[in-house]
mmCIF file as Biopython writes it, N, C-alpha, C and O atoms, coordinates in Angstrom:
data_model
#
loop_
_atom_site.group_PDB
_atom_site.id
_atom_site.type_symbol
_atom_site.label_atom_id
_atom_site.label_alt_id
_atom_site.label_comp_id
_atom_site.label_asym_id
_atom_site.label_entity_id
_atom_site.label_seq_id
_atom_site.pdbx_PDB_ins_code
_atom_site.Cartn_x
_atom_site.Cartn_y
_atom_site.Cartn_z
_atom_site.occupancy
_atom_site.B_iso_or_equiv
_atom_site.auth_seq_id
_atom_site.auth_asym_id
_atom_site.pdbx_PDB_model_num
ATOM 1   N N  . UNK A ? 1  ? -105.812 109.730 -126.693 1.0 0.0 1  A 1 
ATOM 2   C CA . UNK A ? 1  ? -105.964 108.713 -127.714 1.0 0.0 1  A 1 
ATOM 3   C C  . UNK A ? 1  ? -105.447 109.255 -129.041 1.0 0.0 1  A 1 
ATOM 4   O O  . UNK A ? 1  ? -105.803 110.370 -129.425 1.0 0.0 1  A 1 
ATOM 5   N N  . UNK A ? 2  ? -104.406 108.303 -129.930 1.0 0.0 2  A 1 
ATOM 6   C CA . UNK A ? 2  ? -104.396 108.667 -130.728 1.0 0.0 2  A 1 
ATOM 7   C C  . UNK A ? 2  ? -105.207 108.789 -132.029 1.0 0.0 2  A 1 
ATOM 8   O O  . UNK A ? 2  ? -106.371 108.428 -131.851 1.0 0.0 2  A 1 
ATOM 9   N N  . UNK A ? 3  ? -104.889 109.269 -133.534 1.0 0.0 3  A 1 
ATOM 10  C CA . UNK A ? 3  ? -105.663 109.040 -134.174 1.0 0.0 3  A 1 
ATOM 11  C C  . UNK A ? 3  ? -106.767 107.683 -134.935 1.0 0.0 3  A 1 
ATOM 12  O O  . UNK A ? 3  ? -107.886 107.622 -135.444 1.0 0.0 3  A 1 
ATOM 13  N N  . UNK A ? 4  ? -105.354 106.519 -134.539 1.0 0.0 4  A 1 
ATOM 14  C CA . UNK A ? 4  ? -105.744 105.201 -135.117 1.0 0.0 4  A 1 
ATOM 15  C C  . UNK A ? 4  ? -106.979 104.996 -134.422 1.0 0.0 4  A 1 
ATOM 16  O O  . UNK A ? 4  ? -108.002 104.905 -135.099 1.0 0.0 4  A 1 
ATOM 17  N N  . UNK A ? 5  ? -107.051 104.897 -133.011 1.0 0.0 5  A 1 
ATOM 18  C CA . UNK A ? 5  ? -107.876 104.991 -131.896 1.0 0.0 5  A 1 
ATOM 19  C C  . UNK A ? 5  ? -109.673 105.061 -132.704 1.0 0.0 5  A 1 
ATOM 20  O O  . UNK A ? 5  ? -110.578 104.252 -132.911 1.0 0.0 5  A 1 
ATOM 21  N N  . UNK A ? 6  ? -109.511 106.037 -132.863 1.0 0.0 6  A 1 
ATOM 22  C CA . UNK A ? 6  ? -110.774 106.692 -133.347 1.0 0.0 6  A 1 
ATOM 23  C C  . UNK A ? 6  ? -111.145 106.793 -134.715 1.0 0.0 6  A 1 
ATOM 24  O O  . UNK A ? 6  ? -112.149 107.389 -135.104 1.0 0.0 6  A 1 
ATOM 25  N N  . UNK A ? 7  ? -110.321 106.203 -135.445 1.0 0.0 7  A 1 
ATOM 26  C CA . UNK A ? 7  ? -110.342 105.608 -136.757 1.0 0.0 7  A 1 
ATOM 27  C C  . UNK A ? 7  ? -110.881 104.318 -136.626 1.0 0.0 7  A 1 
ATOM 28  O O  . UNK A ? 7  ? -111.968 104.046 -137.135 1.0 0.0 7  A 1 
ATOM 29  N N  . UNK A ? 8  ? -110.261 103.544 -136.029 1.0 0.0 8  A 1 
ATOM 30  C CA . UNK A ? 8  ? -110.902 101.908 -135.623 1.0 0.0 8  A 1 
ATOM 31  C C  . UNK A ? 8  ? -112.345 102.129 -134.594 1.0 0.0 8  A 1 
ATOM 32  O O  . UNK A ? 8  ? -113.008 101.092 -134.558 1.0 0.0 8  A 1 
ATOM 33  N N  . UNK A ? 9  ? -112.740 102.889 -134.045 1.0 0.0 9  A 1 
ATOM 34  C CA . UNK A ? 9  ? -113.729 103.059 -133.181 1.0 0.0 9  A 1 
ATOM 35  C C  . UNK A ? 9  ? -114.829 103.620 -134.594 1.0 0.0 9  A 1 
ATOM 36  O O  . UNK A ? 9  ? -115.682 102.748 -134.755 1.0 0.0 9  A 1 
ATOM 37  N N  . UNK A ? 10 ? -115.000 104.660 -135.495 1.0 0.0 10 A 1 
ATOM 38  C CA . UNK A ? 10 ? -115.791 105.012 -136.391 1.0 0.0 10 A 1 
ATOM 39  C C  . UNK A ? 10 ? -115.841 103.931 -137.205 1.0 0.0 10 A 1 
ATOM 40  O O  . UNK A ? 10 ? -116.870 103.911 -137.881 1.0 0.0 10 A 1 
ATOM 41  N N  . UNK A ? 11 ? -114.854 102.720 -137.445 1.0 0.0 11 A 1 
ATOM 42  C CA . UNK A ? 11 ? -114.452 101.565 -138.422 1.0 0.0 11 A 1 
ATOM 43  C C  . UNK A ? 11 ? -116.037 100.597 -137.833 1.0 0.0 11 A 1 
ATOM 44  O O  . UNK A ? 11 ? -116.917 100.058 -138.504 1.0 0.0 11 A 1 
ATOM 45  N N  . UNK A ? 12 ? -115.875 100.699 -136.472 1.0 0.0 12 A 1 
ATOM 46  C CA . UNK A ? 12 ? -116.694 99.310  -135.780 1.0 0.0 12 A 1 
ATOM 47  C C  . UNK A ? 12 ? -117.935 99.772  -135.590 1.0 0.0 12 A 1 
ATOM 48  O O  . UNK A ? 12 ? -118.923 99.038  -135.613 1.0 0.0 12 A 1 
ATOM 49  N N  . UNK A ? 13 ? -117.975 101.117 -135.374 1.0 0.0 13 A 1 
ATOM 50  C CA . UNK A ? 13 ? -119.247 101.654 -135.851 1.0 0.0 13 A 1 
ATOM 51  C C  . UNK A ? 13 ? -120.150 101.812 -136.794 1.0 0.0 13 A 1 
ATOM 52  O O  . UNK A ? 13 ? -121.373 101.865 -136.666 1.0 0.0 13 A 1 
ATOM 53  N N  . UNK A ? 14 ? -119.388 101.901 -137.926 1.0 0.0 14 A 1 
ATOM 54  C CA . UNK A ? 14 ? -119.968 101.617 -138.859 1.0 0.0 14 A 1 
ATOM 55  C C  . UNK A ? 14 ? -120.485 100.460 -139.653 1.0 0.0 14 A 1 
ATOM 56  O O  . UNK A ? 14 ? -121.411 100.434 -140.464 1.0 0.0 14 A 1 
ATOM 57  N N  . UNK A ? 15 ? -119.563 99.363  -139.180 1.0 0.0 15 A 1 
ATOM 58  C CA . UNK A ? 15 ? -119.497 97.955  -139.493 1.0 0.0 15 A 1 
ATOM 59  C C  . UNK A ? 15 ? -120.990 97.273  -138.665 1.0 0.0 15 A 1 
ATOM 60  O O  . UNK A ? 15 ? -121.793 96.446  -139.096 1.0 0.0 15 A 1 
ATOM 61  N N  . UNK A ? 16 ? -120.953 97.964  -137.401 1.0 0.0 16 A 1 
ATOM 62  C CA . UNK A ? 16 ? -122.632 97.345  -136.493 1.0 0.0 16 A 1 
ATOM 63  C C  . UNK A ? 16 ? -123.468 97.633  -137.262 1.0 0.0 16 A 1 
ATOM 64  O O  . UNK A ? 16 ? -124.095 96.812  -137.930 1.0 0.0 16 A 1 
ATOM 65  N N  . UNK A ? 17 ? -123.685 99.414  -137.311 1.0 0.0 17 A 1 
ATOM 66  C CA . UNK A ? 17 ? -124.504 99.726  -138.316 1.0 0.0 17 A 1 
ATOM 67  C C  . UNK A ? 17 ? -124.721 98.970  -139.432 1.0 0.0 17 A 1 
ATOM 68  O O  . UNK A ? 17 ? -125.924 98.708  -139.409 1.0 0.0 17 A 1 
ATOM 69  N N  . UNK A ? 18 ? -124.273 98.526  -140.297 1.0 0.0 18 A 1 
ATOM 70  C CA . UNK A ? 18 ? -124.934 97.916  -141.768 1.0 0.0 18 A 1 
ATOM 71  C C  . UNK A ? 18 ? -125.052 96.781  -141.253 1.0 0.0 18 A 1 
ATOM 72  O O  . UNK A ? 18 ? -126.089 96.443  -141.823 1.0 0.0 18 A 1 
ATOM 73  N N  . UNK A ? 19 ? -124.777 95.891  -140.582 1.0 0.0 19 A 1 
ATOM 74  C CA . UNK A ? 19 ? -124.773 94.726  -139.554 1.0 0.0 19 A 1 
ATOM 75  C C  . UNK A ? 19 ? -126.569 94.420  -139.264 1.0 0.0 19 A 1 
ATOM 76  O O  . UNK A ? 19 ? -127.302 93.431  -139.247 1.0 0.0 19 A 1 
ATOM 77  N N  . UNK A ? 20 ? -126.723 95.971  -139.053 1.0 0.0 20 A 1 
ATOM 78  C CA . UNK A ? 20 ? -128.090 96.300  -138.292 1.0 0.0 20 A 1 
ATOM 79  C C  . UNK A ? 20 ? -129.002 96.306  -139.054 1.0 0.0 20 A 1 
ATOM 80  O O  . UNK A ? 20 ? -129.915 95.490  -138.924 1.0 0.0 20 A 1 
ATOM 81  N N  . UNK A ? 21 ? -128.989 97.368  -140.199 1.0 0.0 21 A 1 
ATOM 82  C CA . UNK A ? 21 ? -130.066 97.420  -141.182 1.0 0.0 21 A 1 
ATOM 83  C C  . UNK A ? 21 ? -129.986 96.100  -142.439 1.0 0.0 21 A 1 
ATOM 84  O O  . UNK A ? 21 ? -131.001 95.713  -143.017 1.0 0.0 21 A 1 
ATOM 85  N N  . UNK A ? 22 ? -128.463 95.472  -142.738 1.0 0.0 22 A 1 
ATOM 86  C CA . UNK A ? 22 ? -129.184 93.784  -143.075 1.0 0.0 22 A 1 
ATOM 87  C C  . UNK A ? 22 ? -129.884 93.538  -142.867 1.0 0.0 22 A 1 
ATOM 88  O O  . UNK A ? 22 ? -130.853 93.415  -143.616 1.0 0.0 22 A 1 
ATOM 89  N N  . UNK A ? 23 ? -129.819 93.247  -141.388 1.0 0.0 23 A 1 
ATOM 90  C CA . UNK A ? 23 ? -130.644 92.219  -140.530 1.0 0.0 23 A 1 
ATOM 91  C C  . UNK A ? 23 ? -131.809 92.349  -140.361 1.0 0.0 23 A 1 
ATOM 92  O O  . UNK A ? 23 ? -132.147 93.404  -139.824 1.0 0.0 23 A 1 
ATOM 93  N N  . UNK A ? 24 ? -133.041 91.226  -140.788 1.0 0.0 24 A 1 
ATOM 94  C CA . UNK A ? 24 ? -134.412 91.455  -141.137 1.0 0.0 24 A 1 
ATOM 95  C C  . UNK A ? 24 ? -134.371 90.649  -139.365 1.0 0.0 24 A 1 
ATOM 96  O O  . UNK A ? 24 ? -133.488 90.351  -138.561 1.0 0.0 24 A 1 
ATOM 97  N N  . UNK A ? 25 ? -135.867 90.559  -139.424 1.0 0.0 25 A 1 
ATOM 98  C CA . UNK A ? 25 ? -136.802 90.055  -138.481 1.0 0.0 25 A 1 
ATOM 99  C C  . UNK A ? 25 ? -136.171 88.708  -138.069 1.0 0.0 25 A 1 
ATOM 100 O O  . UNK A ? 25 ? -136.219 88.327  -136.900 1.0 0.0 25 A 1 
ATOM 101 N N  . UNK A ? 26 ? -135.569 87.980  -139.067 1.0 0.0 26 A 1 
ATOM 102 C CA . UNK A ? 26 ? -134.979 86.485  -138.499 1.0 0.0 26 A 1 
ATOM 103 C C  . UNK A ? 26 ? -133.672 86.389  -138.071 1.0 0.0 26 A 1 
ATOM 104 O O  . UNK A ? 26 ? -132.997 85.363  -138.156 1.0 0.0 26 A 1 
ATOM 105 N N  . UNK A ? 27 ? -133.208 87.713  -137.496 1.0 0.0 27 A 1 
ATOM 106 C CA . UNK A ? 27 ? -131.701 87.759  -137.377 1.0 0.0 27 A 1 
ATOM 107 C C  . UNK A ? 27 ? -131.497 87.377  -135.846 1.0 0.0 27 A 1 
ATOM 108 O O  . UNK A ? 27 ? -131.986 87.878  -134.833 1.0 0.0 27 A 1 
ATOM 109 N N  . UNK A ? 28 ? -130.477 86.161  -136.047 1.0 0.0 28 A 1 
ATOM 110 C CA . UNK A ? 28 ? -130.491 85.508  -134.471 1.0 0.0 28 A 1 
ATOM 111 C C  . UNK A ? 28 ? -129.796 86.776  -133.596 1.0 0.0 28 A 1 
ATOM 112 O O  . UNK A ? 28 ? -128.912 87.603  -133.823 1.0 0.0 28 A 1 
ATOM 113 N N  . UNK A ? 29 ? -130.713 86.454  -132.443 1.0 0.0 29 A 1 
ATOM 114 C CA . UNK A ? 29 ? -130.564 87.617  -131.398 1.0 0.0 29 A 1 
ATOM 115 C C  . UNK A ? 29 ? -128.927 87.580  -130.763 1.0 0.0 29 A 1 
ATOM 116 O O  . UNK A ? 29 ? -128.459 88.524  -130.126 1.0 0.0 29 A 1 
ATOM 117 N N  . UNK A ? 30 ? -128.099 86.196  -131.093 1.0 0.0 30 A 1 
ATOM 118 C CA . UNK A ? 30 ? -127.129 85.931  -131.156 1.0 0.0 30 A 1 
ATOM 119 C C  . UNK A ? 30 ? -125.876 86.916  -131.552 1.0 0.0 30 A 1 
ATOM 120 O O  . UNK A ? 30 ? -124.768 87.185  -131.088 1.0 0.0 30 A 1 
ATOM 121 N N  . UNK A ? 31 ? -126.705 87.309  -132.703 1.0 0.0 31 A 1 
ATOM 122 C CA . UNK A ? 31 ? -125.986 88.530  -133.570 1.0 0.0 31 A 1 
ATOM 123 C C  . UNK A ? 31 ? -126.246 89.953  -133.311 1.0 0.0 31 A 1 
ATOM 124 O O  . UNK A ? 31 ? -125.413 90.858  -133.252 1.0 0.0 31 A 1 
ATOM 125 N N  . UNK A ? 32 ? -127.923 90.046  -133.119 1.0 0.0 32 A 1 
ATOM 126 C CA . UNK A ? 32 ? -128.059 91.561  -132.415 1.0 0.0 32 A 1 
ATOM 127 C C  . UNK A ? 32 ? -127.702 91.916  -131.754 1.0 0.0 32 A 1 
ATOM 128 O O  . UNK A ? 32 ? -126.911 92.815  -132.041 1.0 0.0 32 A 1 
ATOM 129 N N  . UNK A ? 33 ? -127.871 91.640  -130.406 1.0 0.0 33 A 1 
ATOM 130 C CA . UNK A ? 33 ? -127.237 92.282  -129.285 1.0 0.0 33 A 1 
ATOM 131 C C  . UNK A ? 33 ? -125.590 92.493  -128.876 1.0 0.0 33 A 1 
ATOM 132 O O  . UNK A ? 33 ? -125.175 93.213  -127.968 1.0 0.0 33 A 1 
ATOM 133 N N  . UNK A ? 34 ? -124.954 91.845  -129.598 1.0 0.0 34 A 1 
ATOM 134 C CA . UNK A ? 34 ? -123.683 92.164  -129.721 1.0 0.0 34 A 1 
ATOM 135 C C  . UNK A ? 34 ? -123.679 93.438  -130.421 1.0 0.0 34 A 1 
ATOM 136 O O  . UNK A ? 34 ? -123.287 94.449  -129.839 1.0 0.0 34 A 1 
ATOM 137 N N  . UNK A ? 35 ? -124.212 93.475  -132.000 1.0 0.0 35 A 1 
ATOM 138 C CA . UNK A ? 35 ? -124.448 94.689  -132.734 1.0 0.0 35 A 1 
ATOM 139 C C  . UNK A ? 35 ? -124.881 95.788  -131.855 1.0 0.0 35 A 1 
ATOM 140 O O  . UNK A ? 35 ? -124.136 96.693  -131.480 1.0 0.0 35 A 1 
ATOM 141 N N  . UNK A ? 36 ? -126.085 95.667  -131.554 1.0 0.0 36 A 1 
ATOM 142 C CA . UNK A ? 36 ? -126.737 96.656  -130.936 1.0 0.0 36 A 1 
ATOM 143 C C  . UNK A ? 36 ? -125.920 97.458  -129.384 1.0 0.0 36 A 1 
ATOM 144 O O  . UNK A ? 36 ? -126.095 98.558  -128.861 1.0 0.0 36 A 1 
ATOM 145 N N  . UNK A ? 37 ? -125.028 96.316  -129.047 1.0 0.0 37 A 1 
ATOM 146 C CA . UNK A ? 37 ? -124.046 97.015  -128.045 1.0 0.0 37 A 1 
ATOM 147 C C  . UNK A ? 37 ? -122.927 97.953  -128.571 1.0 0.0 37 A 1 
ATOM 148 O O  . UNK A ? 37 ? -122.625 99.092  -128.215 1.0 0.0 37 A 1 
ATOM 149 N N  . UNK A ? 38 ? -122.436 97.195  -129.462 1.0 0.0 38 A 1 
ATOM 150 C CA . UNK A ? 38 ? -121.679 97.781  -130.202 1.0 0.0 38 A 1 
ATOM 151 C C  . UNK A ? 38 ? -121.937 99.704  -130.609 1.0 0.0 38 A 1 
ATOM 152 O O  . UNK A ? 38 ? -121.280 100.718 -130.375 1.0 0.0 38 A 1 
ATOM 153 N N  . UNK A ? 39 ? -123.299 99.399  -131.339 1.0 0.0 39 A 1 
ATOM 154 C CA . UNK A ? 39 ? -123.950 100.847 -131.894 1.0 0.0 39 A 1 
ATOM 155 C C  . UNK A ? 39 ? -124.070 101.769 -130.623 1.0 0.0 39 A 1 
ATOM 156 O O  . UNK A ? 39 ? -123.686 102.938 -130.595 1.0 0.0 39 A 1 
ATOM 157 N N  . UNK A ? 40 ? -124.620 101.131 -129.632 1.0 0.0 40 A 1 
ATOM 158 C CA . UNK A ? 40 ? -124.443 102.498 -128.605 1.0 0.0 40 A 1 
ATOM 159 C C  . UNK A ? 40 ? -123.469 102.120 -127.489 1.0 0.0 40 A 1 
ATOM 160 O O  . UNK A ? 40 ? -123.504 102.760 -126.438 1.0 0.0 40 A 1 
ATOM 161 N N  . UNK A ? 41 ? -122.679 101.205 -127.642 1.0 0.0 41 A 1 
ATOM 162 C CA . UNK A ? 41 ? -121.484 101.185 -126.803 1.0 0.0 41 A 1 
ATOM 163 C C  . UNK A ? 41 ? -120.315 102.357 -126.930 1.0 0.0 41 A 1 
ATOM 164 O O  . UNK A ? 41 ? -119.662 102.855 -126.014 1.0 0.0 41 A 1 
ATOM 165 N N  . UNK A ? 42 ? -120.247 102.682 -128.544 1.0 0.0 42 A 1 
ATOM 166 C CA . UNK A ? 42 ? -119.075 103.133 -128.995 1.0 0.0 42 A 1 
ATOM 167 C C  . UNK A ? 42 ? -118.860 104.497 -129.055 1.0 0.0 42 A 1 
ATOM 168 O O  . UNK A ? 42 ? -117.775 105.075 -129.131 1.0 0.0 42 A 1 
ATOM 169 N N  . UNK A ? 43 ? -120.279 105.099 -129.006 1.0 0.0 43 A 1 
ATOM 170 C CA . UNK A ? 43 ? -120.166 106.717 -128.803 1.0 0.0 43 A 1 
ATOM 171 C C  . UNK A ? 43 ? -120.119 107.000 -127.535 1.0 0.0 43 A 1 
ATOM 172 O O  . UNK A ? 43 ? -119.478 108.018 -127.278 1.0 0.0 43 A 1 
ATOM 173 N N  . UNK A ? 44 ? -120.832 106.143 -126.168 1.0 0.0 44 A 1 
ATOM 174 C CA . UNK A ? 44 ? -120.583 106.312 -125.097 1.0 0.0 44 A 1 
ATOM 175 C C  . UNK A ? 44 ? -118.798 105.902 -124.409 1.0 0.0 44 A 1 
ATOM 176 O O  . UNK A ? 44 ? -118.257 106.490 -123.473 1.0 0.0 44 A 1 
ATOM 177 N N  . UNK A ? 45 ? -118.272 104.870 -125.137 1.0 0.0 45 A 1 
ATOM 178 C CA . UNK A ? 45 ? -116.814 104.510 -125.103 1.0 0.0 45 A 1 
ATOM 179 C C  . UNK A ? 45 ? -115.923 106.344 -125.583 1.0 0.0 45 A 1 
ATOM 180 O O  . UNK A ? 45 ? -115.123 107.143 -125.096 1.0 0.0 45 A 1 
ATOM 181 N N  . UNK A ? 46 ? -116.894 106.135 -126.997 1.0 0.0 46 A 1 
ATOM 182 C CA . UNK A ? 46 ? -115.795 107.472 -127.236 1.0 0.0 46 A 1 
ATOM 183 C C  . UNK A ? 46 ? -115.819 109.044 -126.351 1.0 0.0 46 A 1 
ATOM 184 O O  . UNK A ? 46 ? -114.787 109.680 -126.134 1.0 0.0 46 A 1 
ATOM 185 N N  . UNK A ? 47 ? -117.176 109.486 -125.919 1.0 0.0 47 A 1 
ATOM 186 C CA . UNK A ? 47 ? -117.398 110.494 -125.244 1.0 0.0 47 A 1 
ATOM 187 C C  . UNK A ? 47 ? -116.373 110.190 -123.716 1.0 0.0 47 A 1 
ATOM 188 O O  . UNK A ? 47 ? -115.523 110.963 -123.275 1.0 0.0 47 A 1 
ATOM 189 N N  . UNK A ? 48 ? -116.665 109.200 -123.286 1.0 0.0 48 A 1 
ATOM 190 C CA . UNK A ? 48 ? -115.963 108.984 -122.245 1.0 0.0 48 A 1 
ATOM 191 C C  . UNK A ? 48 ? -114.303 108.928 -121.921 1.0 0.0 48 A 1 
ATOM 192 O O  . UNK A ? 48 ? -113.644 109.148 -120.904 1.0 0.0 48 A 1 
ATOM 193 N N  . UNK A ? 49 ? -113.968 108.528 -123.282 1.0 0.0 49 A 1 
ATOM 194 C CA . UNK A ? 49 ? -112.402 108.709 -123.786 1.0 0.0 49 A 1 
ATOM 195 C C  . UNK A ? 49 ? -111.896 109.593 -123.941 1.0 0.0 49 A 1 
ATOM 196 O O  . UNK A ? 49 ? -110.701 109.559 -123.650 1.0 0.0 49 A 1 
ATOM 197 N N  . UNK A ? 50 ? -112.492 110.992 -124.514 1.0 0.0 50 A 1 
ATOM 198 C CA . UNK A ? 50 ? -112.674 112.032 -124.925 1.0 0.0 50 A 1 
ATOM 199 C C  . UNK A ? 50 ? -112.413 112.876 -123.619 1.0 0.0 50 A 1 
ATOM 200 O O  . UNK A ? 50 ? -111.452 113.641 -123.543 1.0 0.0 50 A 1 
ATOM 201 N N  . UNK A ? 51 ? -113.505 112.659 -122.386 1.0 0.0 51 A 1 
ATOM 202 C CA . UNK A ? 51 ? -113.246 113.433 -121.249 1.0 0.0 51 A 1 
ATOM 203 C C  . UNK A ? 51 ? -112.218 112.690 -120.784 1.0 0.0 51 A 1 
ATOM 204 O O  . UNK A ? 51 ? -111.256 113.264 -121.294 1.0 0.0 51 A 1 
ATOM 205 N N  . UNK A ? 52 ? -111.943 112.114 -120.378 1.0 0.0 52 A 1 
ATOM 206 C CA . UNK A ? 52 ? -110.599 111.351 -119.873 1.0 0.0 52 A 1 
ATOM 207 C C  . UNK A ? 52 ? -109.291 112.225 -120.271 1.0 0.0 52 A 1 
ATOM 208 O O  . UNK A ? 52 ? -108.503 112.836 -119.550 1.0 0.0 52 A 1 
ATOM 209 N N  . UNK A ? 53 ? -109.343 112.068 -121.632 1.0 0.0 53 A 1 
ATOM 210 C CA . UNK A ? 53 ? -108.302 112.633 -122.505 1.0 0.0 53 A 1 
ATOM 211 C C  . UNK A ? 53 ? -107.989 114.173 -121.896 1.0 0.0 53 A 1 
ATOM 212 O O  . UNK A ? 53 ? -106.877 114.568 -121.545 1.0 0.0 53 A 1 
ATOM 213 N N  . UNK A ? 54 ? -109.237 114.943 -121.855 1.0 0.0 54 A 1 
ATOM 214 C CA . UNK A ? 54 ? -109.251 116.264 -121.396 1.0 0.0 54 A 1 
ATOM 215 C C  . UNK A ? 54 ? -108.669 116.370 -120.114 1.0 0.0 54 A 1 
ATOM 216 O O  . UNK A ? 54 ? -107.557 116.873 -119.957 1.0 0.0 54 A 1 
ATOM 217 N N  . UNK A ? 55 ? -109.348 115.932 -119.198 1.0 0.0 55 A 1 
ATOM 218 C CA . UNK A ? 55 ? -108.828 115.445 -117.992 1.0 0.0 55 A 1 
ATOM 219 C C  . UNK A ? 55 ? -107.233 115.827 -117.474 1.0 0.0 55 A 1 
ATOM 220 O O  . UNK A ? 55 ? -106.614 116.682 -116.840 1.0 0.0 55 A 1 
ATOM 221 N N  . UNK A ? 56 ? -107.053 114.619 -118.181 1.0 0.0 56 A 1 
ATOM 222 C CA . UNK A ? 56 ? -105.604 114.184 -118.234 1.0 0.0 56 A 1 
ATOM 223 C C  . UNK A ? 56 ? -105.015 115.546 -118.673 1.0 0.0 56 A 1 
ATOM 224 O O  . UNK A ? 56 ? -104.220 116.122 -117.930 1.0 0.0 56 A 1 
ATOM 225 N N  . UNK A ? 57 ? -105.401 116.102 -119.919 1.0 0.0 57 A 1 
ATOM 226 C CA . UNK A ? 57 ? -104.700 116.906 -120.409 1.0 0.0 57 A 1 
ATOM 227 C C  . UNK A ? 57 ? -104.375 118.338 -119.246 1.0 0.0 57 A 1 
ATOM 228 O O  . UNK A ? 57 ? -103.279 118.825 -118.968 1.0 0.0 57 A 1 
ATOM 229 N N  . UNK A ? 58 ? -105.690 118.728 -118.762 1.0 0.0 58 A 1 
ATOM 230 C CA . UNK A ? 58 ? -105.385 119.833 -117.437 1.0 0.0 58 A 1 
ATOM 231 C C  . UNK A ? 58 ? -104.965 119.541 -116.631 1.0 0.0 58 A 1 
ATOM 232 O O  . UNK A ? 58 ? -104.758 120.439 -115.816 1.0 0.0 58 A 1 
ATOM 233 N N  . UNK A ? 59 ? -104.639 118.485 -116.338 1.0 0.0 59 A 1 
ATOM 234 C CA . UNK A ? 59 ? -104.010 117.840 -114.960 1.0 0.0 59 A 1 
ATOM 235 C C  . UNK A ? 59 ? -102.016 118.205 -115.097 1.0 0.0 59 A 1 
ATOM 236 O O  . UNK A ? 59 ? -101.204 118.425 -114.199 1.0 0.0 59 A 1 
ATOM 237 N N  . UNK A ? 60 ? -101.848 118.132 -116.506 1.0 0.0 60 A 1 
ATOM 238 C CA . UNK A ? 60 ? -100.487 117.968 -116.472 1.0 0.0 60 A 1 
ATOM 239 C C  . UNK A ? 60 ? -99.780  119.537 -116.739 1.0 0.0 60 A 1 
ATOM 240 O O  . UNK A ? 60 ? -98.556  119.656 -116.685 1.0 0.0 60 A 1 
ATOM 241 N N  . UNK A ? 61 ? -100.687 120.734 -117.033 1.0 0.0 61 A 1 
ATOM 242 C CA . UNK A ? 61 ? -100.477 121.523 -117.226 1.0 0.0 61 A 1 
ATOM 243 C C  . UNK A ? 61 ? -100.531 122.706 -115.747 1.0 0.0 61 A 1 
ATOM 244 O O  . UNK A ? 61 ? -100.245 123.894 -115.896 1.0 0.0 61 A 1 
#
């Protein structure tokens, strides 16, 4: 992955986050759980990208 990659991945991360702590008690669940996927979607997306990447990388060497 390149750098943009993980520039836009810390971008959407951060964007759930404040998303999250806005959001009081009346925040349609409409909106959370997208957020809330988001927040722990994206480090598990990135760790997983990450080994991939590695992967790949010993494979060709």
């Amino acid at each position: 992955m390149d750098r943009t990659e993980y520039f836009l991945a810390i971008i959407t991360f951060l964007l759930a986050s404040i998303v999250y702590v806005i959001g009081d008690g009346d925040t349609p669940s409409i909106i959370v759980l997208p957020v809330l996927v988001l927040l722990y979607g994206t480090p598990i997306y990135r760790l997983i990208a990450s080994m991939s990447d590695l992967s790949q990388g010993s494979d060709q060497q």
